[in-house]
N, C-alpha and C positions, 0 to 999 in steps of 0.2 A: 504494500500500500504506500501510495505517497505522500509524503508532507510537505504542507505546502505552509510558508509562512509569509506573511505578508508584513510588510515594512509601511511606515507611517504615510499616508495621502493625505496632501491639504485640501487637493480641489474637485477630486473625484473619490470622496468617502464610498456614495453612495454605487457606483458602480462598481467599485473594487468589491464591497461587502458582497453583493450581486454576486459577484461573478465566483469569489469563495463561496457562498455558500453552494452555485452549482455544483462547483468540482468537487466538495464536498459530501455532496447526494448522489453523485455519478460514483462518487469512490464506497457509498454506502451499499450502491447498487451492486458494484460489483461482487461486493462480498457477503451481500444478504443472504442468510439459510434459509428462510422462510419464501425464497422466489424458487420456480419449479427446476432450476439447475442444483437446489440445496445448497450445501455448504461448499462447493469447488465452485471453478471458474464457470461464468456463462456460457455458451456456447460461441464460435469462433464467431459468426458474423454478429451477432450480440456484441461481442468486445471489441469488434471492430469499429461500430456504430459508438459504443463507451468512451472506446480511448479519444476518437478522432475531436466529442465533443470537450473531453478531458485539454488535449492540446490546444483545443480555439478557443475554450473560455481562458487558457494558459496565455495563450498570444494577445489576448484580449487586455486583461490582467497588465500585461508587461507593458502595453500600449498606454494604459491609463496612467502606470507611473512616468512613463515618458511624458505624457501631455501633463502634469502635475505643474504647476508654479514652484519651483524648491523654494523654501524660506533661507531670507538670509540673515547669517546671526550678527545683531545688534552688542551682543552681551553674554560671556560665559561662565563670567567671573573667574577667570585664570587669575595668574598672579599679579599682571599688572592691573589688574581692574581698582586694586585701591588709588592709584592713582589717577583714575577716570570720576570717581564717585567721591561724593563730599555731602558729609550728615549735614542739615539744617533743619534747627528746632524754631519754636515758635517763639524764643528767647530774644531773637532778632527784633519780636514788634512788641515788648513788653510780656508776653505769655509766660505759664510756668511748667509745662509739659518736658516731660524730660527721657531721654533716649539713647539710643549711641546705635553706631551701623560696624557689624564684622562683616571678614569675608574669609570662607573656610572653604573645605574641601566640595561642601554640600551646595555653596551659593552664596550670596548675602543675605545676613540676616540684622532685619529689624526689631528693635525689642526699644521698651520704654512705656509710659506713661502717659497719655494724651487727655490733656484738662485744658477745657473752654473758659476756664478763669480768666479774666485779663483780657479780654476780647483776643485770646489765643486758642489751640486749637490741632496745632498740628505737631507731628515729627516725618521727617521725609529723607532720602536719598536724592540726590540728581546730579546728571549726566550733562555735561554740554556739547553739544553738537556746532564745528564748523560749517557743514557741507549741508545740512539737514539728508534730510533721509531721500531716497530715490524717487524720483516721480511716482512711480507707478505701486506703490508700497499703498496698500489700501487697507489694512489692520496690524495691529499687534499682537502678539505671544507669547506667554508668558506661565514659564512653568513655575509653579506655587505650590506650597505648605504654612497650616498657620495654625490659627487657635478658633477657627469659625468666626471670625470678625470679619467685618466691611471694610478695602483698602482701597486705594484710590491710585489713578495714573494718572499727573498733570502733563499735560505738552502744554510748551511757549512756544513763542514763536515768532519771527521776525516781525509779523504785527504791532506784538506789546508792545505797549509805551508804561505802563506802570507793573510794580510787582505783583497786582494781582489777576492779572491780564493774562489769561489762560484758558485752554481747554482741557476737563476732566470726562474720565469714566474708570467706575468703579467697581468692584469684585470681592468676592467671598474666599475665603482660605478657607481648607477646612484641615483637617489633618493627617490625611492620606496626598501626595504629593498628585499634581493633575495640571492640566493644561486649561489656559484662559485666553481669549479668542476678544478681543477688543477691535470691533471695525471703528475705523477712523470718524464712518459718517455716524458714526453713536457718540461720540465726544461732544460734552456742550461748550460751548463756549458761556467766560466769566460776564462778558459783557457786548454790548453791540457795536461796539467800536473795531470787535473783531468781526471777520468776515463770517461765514455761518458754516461753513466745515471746514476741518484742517486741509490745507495744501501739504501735503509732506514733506515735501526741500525747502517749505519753510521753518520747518521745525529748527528749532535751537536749541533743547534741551526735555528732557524726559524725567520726571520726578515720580519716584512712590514713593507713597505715603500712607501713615495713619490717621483718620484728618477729621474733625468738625465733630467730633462725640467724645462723651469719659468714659475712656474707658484702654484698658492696657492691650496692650500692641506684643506683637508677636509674629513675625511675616517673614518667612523662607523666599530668596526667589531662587531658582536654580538658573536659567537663562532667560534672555528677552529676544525675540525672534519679530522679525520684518516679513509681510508677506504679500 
């Protein structure tokens, strides 16, 4: 029997599952006791008709990862990543929220205290971007671990004129490690002086964060992925 395993799809989930699960039923077929060949092989043109569909949804399969978008990585937290990323607490505009950002084998991780005292509110990592991101980059990715709390992804952007001047969207950790899926056109913008979806190359920086509630912070990221 053969084993088939399949590797990650961004843009064709749906077909890839498809198409496993045929070769999967063809592979069941083959070997069902309860069809009138019993527990051996089918009969020859039977297996002929099995395999040939086994091979096309096979070609099929390999076709869909070729047409796939690859994502490209933004963020892996290697070694040099501490020097790309800079903690900023809400200390900056009088707030009392308190935090600090590692980076270990697993990812970055967030941890701290987030109190709306003080008209503050937040703790966050961010990234700054030269070149912003690719044109054609229409979400983000973002593999996570946390404590079931609500975290948040800010983009700036060569728009902003003040430091509040952003687009957000936001996500759940929970505590099995998983992937999160942020399309660009879900991000809101802070204010209407920004344009009403993000352009991607004009991003200039990337921030998460634990943001605008009390309550203790706890956030794994393993990588941040462009797609």
């Amino acid at each position: 029997m053969w084993l088939i395993k399949a590797r990650r799809f961004r843009q064709s989930d749906e077909l890839a599952l498809w198409l496993l699960w045929h070769v999967r039923a063809v592979q069941m077929v083959l070997c069902a006791p309860h069809l009138p060949w019993g527990s051996g092989a089918p009969p020859k043109e039977k297996q002929k008709g099995l395999y040939m569909r086994v091979w096309i949804c096979t070609m099929m399969l390999c076709a869909s990862a070729a047409m796939a978008e690859p994502a490209t990585m933004i963020e892996r937290f290697d070694a040099g990543a501490g020097e790309r990323w800079r903690y900023i607490g809400d200390n900056v505009m009088g707030g009392v929220s308190s935090g600090q950002a590692q980076i270990g084998a697993q990812g970055l991780h967030l941890t701290g205290q987030v109190s709306t005292d003080n008209n503050g509110g937040f703790i966050q990592v961010r990234r700054e971007f030269e070149d912003g991101l690719d044109a054609d980059v229409s979400a983000l990715v973002l593999r996570v671990r946390g404590n079931g709390e609500r975290y948040t992804v800010f983009l700036r952007t060569r728009q902003a004129r003040l430091p509040w001047h952003n687009y957000k969207a936001s996500f759940v950790a929970g505590s099995a490690w998983s992937e999160v899926r942020l399309e660009l056109s879900a991000f809101e913008r802070s204010t209407s002086v920004l344009p009403a979806t993000v352009s991607p190359e004009d991003v200039k920086s990337i921030g998460l964060a634990a943001y605008g509630a009390d309550y203790e912070a706890d956030l794994w990221v393993g990588r941040v992925e462009a797609e």
